[in-house]
Every structure is written in C-alpha cells, then in structure tokens.
N, C-alpha and C positions, 0 to 999 in steps of 0.2 A: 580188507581189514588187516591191520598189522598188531602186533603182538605186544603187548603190555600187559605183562607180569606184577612190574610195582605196582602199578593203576590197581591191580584186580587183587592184589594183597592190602593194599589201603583200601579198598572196597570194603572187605572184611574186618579191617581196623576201625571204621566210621561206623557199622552197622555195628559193631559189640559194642561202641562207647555210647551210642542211641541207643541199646538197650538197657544201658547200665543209666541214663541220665532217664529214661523211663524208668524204671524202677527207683530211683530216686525220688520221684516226684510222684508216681502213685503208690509205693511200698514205704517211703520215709516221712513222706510230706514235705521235702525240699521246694521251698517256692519257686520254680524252675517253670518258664512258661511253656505252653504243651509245643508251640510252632518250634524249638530247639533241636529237641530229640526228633519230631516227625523229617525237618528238613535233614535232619543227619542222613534218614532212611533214604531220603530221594536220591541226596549226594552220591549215597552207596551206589545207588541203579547210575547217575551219570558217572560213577567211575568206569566200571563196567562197561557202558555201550561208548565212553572214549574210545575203547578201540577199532573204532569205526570213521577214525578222526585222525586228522595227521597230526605227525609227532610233536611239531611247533605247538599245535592250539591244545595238546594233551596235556603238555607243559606247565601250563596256565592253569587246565582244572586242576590237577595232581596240587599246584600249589595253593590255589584255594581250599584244594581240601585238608592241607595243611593246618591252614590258617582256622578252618574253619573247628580244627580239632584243639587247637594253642585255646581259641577264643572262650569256645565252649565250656575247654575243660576249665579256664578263668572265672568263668562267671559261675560255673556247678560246684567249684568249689568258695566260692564267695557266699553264693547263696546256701552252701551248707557251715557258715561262719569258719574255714580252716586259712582263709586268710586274712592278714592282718588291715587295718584300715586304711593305711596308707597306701600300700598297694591296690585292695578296695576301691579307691579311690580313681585311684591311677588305670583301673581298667575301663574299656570303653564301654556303651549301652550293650545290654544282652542282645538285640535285636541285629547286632555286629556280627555274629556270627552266621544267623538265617542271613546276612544280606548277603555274605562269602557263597550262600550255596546257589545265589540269585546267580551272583558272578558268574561263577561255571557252568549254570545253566546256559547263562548269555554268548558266551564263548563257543557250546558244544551248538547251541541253533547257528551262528555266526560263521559257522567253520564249514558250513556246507554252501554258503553263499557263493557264485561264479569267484568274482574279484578277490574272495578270502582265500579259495580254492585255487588262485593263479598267485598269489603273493604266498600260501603254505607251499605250492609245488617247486618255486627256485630257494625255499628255507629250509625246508624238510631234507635234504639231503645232509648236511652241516650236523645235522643232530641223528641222523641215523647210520653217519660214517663209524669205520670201524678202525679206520688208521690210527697207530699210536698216537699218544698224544707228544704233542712237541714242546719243545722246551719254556718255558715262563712261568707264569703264578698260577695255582689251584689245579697243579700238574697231579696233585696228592686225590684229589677228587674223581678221578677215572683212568682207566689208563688208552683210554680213544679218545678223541676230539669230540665226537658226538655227545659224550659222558661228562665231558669238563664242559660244555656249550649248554647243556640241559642245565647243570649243575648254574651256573651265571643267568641264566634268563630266569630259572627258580627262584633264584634267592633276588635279582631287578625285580621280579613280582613281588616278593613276600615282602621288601622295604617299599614300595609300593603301597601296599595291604596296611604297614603297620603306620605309614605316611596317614592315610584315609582315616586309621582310628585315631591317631592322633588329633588332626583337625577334629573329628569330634567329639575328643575330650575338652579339647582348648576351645570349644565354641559353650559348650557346657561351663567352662572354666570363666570366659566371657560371661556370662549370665549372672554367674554370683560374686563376680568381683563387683559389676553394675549395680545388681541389688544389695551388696556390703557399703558400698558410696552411698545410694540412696537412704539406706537405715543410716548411715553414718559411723555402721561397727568395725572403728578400727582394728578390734582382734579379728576377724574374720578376715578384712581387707589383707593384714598382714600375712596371715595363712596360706592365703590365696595363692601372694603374691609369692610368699618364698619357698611353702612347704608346697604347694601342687605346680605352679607357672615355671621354677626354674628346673624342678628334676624332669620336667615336659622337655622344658627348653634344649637341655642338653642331650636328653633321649633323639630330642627332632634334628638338631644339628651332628651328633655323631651318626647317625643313619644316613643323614644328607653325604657327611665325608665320605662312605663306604660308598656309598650307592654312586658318584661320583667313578671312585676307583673300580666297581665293577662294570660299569660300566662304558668305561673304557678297556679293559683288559675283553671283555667280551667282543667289544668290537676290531680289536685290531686280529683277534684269532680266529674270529667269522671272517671278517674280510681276506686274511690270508689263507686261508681255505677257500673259501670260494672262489678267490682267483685265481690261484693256482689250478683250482678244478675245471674253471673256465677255459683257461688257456691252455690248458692241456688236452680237456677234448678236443676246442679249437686245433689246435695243433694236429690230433690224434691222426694218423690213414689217409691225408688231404682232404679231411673235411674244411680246411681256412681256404683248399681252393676250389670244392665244388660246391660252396655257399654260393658264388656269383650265378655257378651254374642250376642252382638248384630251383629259380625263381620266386624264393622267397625274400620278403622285403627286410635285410639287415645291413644296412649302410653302416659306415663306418665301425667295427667292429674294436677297434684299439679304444674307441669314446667307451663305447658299451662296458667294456670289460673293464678300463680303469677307473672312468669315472661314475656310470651305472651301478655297478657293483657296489661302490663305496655309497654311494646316496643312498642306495638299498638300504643299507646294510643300519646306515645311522636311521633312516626317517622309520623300516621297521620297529627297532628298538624306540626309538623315540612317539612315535603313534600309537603302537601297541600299547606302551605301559602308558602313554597320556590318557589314551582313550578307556583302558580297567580303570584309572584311578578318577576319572572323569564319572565313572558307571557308578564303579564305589562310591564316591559322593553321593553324585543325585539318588542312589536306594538309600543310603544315612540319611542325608539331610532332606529328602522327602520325608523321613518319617518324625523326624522335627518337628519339619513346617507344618504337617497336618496334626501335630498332636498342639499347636503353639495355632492354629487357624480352627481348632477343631470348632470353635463357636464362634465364628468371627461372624461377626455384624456389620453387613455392606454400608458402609459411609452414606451418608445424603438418605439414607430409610429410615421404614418406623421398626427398626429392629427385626428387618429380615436376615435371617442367619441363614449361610450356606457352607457346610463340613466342607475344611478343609479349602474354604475357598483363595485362599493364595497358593495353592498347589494346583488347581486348574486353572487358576490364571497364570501362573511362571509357564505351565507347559504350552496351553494357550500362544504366550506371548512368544517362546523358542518357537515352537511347530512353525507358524507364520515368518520367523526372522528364516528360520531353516529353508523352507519352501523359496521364497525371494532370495535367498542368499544364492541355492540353488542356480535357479532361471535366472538371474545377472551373471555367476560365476563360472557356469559351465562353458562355455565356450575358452578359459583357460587348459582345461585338461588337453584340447586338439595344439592349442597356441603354445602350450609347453614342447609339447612333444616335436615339433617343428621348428622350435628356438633350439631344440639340442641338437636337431638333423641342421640347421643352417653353422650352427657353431662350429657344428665337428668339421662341416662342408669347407670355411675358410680356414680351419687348424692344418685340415688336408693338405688344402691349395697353397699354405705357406711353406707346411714341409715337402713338396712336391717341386719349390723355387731351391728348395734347399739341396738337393739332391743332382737337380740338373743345373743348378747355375752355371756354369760351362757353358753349356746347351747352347742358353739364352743370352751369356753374352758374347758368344760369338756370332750369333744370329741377329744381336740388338734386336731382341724381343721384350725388351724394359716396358717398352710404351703397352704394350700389346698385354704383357702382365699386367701391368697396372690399371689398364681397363677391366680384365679380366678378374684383379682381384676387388675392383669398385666395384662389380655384378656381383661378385659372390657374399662382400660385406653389405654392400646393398641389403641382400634379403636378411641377414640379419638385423638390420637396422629397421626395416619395413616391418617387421616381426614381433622385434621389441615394441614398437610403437604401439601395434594391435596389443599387445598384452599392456602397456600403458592404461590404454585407455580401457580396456574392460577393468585393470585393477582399479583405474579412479572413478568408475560408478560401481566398483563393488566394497570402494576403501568407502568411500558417501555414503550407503548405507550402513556397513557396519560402524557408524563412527554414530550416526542418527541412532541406531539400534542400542548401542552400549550406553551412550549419553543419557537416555530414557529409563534402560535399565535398574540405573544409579538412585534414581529418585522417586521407582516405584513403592518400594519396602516401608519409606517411609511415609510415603503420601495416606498407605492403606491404613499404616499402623498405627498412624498419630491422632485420631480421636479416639482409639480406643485407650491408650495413655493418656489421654487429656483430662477423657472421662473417670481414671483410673481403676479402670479393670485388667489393665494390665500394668507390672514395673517396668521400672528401665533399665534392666536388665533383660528382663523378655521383649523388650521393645530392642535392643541392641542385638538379643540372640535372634529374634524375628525378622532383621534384616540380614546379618549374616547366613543364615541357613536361607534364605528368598534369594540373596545373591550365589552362593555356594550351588544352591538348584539351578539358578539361573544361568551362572558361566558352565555348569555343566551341558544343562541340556541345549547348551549357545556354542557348543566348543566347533561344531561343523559350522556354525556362522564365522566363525574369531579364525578358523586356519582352514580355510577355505582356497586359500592358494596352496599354502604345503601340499594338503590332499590330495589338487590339483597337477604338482607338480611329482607326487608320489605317487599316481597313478600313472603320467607320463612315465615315469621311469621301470614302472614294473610290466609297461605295457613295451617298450625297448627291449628289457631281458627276457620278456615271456617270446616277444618274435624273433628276438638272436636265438631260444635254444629252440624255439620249432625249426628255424631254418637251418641250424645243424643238425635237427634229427631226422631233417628232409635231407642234407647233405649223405647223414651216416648210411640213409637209407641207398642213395645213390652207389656210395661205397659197396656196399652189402652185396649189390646187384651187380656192379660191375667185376668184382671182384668171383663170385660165384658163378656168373655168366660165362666167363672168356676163358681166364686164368687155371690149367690147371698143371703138377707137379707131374714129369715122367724122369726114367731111369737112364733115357740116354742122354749124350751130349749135346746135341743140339736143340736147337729153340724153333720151334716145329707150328707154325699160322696154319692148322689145318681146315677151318673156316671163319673169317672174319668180317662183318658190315660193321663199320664207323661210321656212326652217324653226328648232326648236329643239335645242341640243343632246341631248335626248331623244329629239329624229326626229320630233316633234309640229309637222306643218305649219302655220304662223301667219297666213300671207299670198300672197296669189295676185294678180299681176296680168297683164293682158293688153293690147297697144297702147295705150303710153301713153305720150305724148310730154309734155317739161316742155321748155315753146318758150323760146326764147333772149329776156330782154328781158321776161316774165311774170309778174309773181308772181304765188306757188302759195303757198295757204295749206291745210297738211294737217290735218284734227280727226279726230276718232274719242274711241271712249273709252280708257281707260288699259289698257295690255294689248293691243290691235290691233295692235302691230308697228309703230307711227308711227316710234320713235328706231330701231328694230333696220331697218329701211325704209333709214336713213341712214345706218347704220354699212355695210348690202349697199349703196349705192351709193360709199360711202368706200371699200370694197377690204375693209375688216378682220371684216367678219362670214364665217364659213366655212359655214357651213349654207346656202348656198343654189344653184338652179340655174336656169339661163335663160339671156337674152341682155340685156343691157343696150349700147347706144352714147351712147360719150360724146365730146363733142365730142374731135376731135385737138389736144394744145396746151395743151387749157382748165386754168385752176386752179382750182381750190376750195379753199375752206375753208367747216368746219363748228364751229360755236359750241355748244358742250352748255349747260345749265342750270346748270351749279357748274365753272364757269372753273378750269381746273390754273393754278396761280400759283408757281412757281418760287421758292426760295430766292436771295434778291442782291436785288441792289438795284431801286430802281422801273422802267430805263431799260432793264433786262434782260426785266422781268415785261412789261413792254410789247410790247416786240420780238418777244419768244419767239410764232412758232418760230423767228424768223428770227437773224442771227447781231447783235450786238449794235451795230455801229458800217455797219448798211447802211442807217441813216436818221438823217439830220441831228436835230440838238437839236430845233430849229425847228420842224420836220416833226411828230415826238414830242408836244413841246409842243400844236400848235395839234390832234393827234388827240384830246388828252386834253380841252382846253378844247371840241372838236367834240362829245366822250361828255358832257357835262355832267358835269368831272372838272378845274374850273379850281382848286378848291383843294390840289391833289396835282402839281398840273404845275411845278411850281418844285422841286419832292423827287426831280430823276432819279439822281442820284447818292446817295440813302438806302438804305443797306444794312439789311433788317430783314427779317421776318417779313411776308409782304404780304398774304398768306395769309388771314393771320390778323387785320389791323389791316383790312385793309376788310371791309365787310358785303359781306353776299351782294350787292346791290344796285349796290355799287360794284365790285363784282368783275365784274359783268356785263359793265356801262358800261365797263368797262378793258379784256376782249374785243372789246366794238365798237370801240375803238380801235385795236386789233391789227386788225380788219378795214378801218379806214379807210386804215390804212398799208399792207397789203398789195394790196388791188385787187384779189382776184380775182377771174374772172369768172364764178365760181359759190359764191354765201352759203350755207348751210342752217344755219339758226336754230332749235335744238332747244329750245324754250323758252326762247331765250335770255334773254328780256324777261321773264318770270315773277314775278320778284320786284321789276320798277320797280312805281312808281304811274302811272295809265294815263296822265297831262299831259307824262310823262317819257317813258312809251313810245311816244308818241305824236309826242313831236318827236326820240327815235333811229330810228324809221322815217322820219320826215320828216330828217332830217339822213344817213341813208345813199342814201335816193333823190337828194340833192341832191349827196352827197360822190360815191356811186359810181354813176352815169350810166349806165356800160356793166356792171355788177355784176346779176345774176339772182339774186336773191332767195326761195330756197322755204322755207318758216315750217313747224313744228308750233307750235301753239297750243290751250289750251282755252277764252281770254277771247271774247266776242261784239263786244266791241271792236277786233280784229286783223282782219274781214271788210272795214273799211273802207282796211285799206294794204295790199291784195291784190287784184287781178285776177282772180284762179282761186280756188276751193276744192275740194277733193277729201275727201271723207269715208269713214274707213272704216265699212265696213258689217259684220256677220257676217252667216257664209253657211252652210253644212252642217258640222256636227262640230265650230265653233268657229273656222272658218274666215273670214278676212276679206278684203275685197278694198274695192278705192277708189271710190267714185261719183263723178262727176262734173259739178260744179253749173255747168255753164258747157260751149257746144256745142264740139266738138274742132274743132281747126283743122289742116291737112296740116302734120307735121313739115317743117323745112328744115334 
C-alpha cells in the first residue's frame, strides 16, 4: 500500500459536499435525485481504499473525483435555480455525475487485474519519481517529474471526462433540433442552432486543441524518463553484460529500450483514455437508450414490450462480436511479438555488416552474407505473412460486424415512428445513443490489433526488466560473494572456484597473492579461465565463490584484446571512460605520441567512425593511451598486445613501466616474448575433470 495523502483529503472533500447535497434535498426540498449524494459516499470509501492501487490507476480515480465534484456541484446548483439558463442548459444529464463514480469504481477493480498490474509496474515509476523536474512546459505544476506526469495525465483525463459530456449534450442537442424540423419551429430551430450548437462547438474544439498539446508534452517527458531510466539501469554494475548470462529471454535490448519504450508510452496514453472515454459513453448512453427503449414494442408482435430492449440487444450483439473477435484474433498478440524479435534480428544483422566490413571483404564473404541475410529477412517476411492472413479473416469480420451495426437502430426504430409514438428527433436520438452504445461496447472488436500489438510490447519490456533484475541479482551475489576491501597493498585470491554458467567449474585457486609493484604474467592454454579469471577479479563475472582482497582505494583498469571504441570524435575515444574535458589537450596529445600513435594525435577534434578507421593494432595502442592518462594502480592486460609486432610491444611495456612507476602490471599472454617484461609467471595447469588451477614459477613471497 503506498501513500496518498490528496486521495485521502479529497476523500474528505466528496463525503462533506454529499452531506451538504443531502441536506439539500431532504432539509430544503432541492430536487436532487437521492443516487447523487449516495454515490458521492461510495466515491469517498474508493478514495480511500486507492491506496491500495498503483499510482498510474490512482490518477484516474482522484480525477473522476474531480469531475464528479465540478458535475455535481452543476447540477445542485441548477436545481437550486442559482444558475442561469443558458449555462442550465449547457450542463450535461444529472445522472453524469453518478456515472463519474461508476468510472472509478471500474478503474479501482481493473487495477488489480495480472495484465493491468504489468502495464501499472513499468508506468508507476515515472509518476512516483522524485527527480527535479526538467526543463519545458507545466514545469510551474510540481517541482519532480513524478508531479508534472500526474499533473498531464489528470487534466488527458478530465478533457476526456468533459469530451463524454459534451457528446451528451450534443446528442440531447440532436433530438430537439429533429423535433424543431419536424414542428417546423423556426425560433427554436434557430436557438438550437446558434445559442446551444456553437458555444458547444467551440467548447468541444478548444478542448480538442489543448488536449492535443497535452498530450504531446506528456509524452515526450514520460518517454525521456523512462529511457533514460532504462538505459541507465541497463548500463548500471554490468547488468547490459550479465543479461546474456543470466538466462533470461531478452533479445535485442537497443529495440526494447528505443523502440518499446516509445510504443509504451504512446499506446498507454492512447488506450487508457480511449478506453475511460469508451466506459463514459456506454454508462451515459446506456442510460438514454433504456430511458428512449423503456417501452419499446418488439416489431412483427401483438405488442410485446420488453424494458429497455435495445440495450440488451446492443450488448447482446457486442458480447458475441467481442468473443469471435477474440477466438480469430488471438493468435496476433504471439505473431506481434515475434515480428518485433525477427525485425530487430535483421536490424542487428545489418549493423553487425556495418561494423566488420573489413572482415568480409577481405574474406569475400558478400555471397555468404547475403545468403545469411535472405535467412534472416526470410523470417520476417514468413511472419508478416502469418499476421496477413489472421488480419484478413479478422478485417472480414469486423467489416460484416460494423456494416450490420449501422442499420440495426434503424430497422428496430422505424415502426415505432411510423406508427408515431415516437418523433424524429427521438428517432435520430434512438439511433445515435444504440450506435454511441454500440461502438463502445465494440471498441475490443474495432482495435483488436493495437491491443494485440500493445500487449506484445508490454510483454517485451515486462521480460527486459525481469531479466535485469535477474541480472542485478547476479551482480548482488557476485559482488558480496568474492570481492572484499583490505588495508594492504596487494590484491590477495585467498579462495576462488570460477565457474560456468552451466555450473561446470573452470578454475580453482588457493593463497595467492599478486603483490603490489610485480609483474604477473598469466599463460595457460585457451579455455583455462585466464580472461574469465579477470572479469572475477573486475566484479562482473557472477559464477563464482570465494574470497578475494583488494586493496581499499585501488583503481584498476583492465584492457581486453578488441578495445570498445565509441562513436565521436578521437578526443572522446581516448578519454573514454573517463568524462571528456578531465584532461588537457597536451596531456592527450603526448598519451597518443607515448602509444606510438603520433600520426593521429593532431585529429582530436575528428568526428568519425574510430572503430572502424584504425586497425586492430592501433586500437590497441589507443587503449594504452587511455591507460597512460588514467594511472591506475592496478593494469590487467588481457592480450592487450596481441596484435603489435613484438619491436612495438616491446617498447609499450617499456613505455608503461617508464610512464606508470606506481601502476601493477598483470598480463595474459601466449607470446614466449612477454616472460621477459614480467617478474612473475603463473601458469594454468589442468587438474581432475577439466579443472585448472595456477602454478607458480617464482617462490611466494608474504602478502602486504
């Protein structure tokens, strides 16, 4: 249960104005009907047990109780004659009000459903953030994010709300224009049309403009929050790299977060308020149609009347369209979610050509691509197809359902006009409010795919963030497990099993210290756990248990064999990881001329592909540079040197002993060349089952 203060203060607010609208009506005689004041009381108790409900779907009741208080106090003072007739007028049926408490009622049961409860758990956060808020429009509304987000979805509700009563004025408004034509009373007709239809008109179209603008401003400041929030946990402790390890299913994570996010973000906003203003309707214009069917006389009999009978046949005919729409269209929500996985799969596969072209055309691997990307656009094309054809037997129904629709109202309603018991104006309000019912309670027939496809996508971001919280978890453990802080200088393995993530133990060590000031050079053969060795002493490998101490304070950095090289410019690629303006030009410069990288050191300001434009070799050397700028006091060189020529590698070992003095040095290597700028060697050996552990070619000395 979380805490809602306003909620439980508009509690309070709702229950004094239903005391005061009861005492009106039984102390004054105000003709106020009794179901007003009572629904006020219920509202009060759903404020109240909102807090039992997440913040998104709180949102919603708080603002029907709103509405329900704007409406109320409307029509309590109408009916105590304090307003004038025009405005009189201008307000919607009393019965607008109790349907606002319906609303929130429908929301507060709805909110506890699985699928509402997975689509409130990645929205609820956006609205219970506490971060400043950032710069743009309705910054004046809170000063959190969470604050201005509530404040925007409130008011997309309440023009919403005031959309619903409009349509049932203007269908009211419909009725006596009809019956002004049919008398033939031009003063009325004119009335109609100037003094109620245009101050409508432009009420409905200035609402429309805002509601436009809020809605937009709402979605670009949810969407930037949430993805930034996204990619930052992403980001967070190497959860982006123990997703793969973590055996949860979340493919492509750059689709998820840019494009996911975004579809979220708009199909919420867009289904939530379709579907309250969809609700709002059908309680309004249900209570139309059954006051406008209350005596309706089944066609083709001798005057059997059944209340209310185009309201159990409108739902009748939805319920049946709803269930069939169903059973055709389900098999979409699997086929969505599989069109995004095959999409993102060749988006990959292109940017994947992009990256190594080099590779493959030095290899003339063209042919071999291009088979490879007809497999992968393949399944998209196979894909699409399946979703084809389930949409053209599910577009053939709904086209047969809507067409039928169209000409029910009139078929039921026209002897009763003929006979003239009813006008035609009730004859035209009779079918408006039967359609009104109808495209509501049809709306899961009529967006049946969106649904479809809004279910796929919430079912993407709900397993990206369980598979980061299965990720965080891994973190958690690995981190608490192994890792822990001592006072002296050295970096002390006093028990370590690295395992795989299949649970197959790879590596075993016991007392073993890597002294401050020593170089360590590690061999073995390929497969020993020599790199997965340094990802467990980095924090980001999760599979393993023991004790490791490391020095308190120390920094490291670790160099892989294929350097990450960032998109921007060269002065960034350098830097990285660090922020880009915490080391002088100068400084830069003479790191690069230090890596033997003097022809590139005048380019810090070239924006390109860096990636891509230097050789492995020189991508190396441009890591050592990043390590000459940083200083820290523990190196691990994961083959860093693998790809120099040994004259080369020869003088960046001699150029980092000389640059970094106080820098501990521990190598993987397989060249016989690297024994001579090391101190130490440690050798994996295997041991029982496949099992390796380190030897020791050099006698231990006591850790400090």
């Amino acid at each position: 249960m979380t805490k809602a203060p306003f909620a439980t203060i508009l509690a309070g607010i709702v229950a004094a104005f239903s005391v005061v609208a009861t005492t009106a009506w039984l102390g004054f005689g105000v003709p106020v009907s009794f179901h007003m004041p009572l629904s006020g009381f219920v509202l009060a108790g759903l404020l109240v047990l909102s807090a039992r409900i997440s913040t998104f779907a709180r949102i919603f009741v708080i603002m029907y109780a709103l509405g329900y208080l704007v409406l109320a106090s409307g029509v309590l003072l109408a009916m105590a004659g304090l307003l004038g007739q025009t405005l009189a007028e201008m307000l919607p049926p009393a019965f607008s009000a109790t349907a606002a408490v319906v609303f929130a009622g429908v929301v507060y049961g709805v909110s506890f459903l699985r699928v509402i409860r997975q689509i409130t758990a990645i929205a609820d956060p956006f609205f219970e953030s506490n971060e400043p808020a950032g710069n743009g429009p309705f910054n004046w509304a809170g000063r959190t994010e969470g604050r201005v987000g509530a404040l925007l979805v409130g008011l997309a509700v309440f023009i919403t709300f005031a959309q619903v009563a409009l349509q049932i004025r203007l269908n009211l408004w419909s009725r006596d224009l009809f019956n002004a034509l049919e008398q033939k009373d031009a003063s009325t007709f004119w009335y109609q049309l100037l003094a109620v239809f245009i101050p409508l008109a432009a009420v409905w179209i200035s609402i429309a403009i805002y509601d436009v603008y809020i809605d937009r401003v709402l979605r670009i400041r949810w969407r930037a929050w949430l993805t930034r929030h996204t990619y930052t946990r992403w980001l967070s402790n190497g959860t982006h790299y123990r997703i793969p390890l973590s055996g949860e299913p979340a493919d492509n994570p750059d689709q998820r977060i840019q494009a996911d996010v975004s579809a979220f973000i708009v199909s919420t906003m867009s289904l939530s308020i379709t579907l309250l203003s969809r609700a709002a309707t059908l309680v309004s214009f249900i209570v139309i149609l059954w006051g406008l069917s209350r005596n309706f006389v089944i066609p083709g009999t001798d005057g059997l009347v059944i209340p209310g009978f185009l309201v159990w046949l409108v739902i009748a005919y939805a319920v049946a369209g709803t269930i069939l729409t169903h059973l055709i269209g389900r098999p979409l929500i699997r086929l969505d979610f599989q069109q995004e996985k095959v999409e993102a799969d060749f988006r990959f596969s292109l940017a994947r050509l992009r990256e190594y072209n080099e590779q493959i055309a030095l290899m003339r691997g063209e042919r071999a691509e291009v088979e490879r990307l007809g497999g992968t656009f393949g399944s998209v094309v196979e894909n699409f197809h399946r979703i084809t054809s389930r949409m053209m037997k599910l577009t053939t129904f709904n086209g047969a359902y809507n067409q039928a629709s169209v000409v029910f109202p009139y078929i039921l309603a026209a002897p009763s006009y003929f006979l003239g018991k009813i006008t035609l104006g009730q004859f035209q309000q009779t079918a408006g409010a039967f359609n009104q019912v109808d495209a509501s309670l049809s709306y899961f027939v009529n967006a049946y795919t969106t649904l479809a496809a809004y279910k796929a996508t919430v079912d993407r971001l709900t397993t990206f963030n369980e598979a980061m919280a299965r990720a965080e978890g891994l973190n958690d453990t690995a981190r608490a497990g192994v890792l822990t802080s001592h006072e002296g200088r050295d970096l002390v393995i006093d028990t370590l099993d690295v395992g795989l993530p299949e649970g197959r133990q790879l590596l075993a060590m016991r007392d073993l210290p890597l002294r401050a000031g020593e170089t360590t050079l590690i061999t073995g053969p390929s497969g020993s756990g020599k790199s997965t060795l340094f990802r467990a002493l980095a924090g980001i490998w999760p599979f393993g248990k023991g004790r490791v101490r490391v020095p308190k304070g120390a920094s490291m950095l670790l160099l892989p064999q294929r350097p990450y090289i960032p998109q921007g410019t060269l002065r960034s690629a350098v830097t990285y990881p660090g922020v880009i303006d915490t080391y002088a030009d100068a400084e830069i410069v003479e790191a690069l001329k230090a890596a033997r990288l003097p022809h590139i050191a005048d380019r810090l300001d070239e924006d390109r592909a860096w990636g891509q434009t230097l050789s492995l070799g020189e991508q190396q050397r441009l890591a050592v540079a990043r390590a000459l700028l940083a200083k820290p006091d523990w190196l691990f060189l994961d083959e860093a040197t693998a790809a120099l020529d040994e004259p080369t590698e020869e003088a960046i070992y001699t150029i980092i002993k000389e640059r970094l003095p106080n820098t501990t040095v521990v190598s993987i290597g397989h060249r016989s060349t690297l024994g001579a700028f090391h101190d130490r060697r440690l050798d994996m050996k295997p041991v029982d089952g496949g099992l390796f552990t380190p030897v020791d070619h050099r006698a231990a000395v006591p850790a400090q």
